[in-house]
N, C-alpha and C positions, 0 to 999 in steps of 0.2 A: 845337309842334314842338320837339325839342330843338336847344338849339345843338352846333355840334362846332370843336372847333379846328382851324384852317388847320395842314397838315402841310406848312408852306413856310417856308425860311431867306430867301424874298426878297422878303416884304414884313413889315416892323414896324407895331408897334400902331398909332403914327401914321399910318403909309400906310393900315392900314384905316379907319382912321376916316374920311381926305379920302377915299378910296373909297364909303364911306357915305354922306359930305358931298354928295358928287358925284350918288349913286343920288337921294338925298332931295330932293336942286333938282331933280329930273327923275321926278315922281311919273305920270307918264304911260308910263314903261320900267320893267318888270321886271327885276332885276337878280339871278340866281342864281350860284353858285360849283360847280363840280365840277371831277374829272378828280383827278389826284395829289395837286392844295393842299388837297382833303378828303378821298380816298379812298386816299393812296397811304402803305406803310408805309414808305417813305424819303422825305426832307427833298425837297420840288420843287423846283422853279428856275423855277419858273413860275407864275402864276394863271391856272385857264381859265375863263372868263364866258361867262355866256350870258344874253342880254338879248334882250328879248322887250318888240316896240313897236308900236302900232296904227300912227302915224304918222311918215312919214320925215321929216317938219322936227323931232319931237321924238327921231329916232333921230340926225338931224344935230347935235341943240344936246347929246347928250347924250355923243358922240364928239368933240366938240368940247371940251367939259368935260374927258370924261377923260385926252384927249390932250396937255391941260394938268399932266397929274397927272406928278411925276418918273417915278411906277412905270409910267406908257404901258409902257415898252419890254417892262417881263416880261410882260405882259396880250396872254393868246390869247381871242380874243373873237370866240364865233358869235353874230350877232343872224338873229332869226326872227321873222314875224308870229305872234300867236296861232293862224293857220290853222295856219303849216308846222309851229309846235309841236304840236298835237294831229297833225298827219296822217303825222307823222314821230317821234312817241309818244317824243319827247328826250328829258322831264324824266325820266322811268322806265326807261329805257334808261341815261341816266347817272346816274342819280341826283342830281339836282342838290340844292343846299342856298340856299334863300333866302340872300341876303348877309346881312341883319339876322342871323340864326342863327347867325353864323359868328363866333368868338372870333380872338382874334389867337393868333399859334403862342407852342406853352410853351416856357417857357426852357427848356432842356437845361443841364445842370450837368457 
């Protein structure tokens, strides 16, 4: 897959990375990016996530995490079982982008 850069002034390199830090302690939740911060041709003001978990003690420990993270506040965040994701055909619909794939946003000069 190729990566794309976040189209967002409100999260820096380091914030993605503890964002990563975060998905990676929680290998049991899938963690993708869509919505504006990858598909929008102006600067977002938001990240939208979508995390995809078999089970709710590891969707609990993994909201717990990132509720720790300063960027909580900009983070719009659907979670779906694997069922609701195939039956509600999300990732194709929005097009989501694995987080791993996601570059932090380019400097603007």
């Amino acid at each position: 897959m190729a990566t794309i850069a976040l189209a967002t002034t409100a999260v820096n390199e380091i914030e993605l990375a503890s964002l990563r830090a975060v998905a990676a302690a929680h290998p049991s939740v899938q963690v993708f990016v869509f919505g504006s911060a990858v598909h929008g041709s102006a600067p977002s003001r938001d990240v939208d996530l979508l995390v995809i978990y078999s089970s709710t003690t590891a969707l609990k420990s993994f909201r717990a995490s990132l509720d720790e993270l300063a960027l909580a506040p900009i983070l719009d965040v659907t979670m779906l079982t694997p069922d609701e994701c195939r039956q509600s055909d999300f990732p194709a619909r929005f097009g989501v982008i694995p987080l791993r794939d996601v570059l932090p946003p380019t400097r603007r000069s």
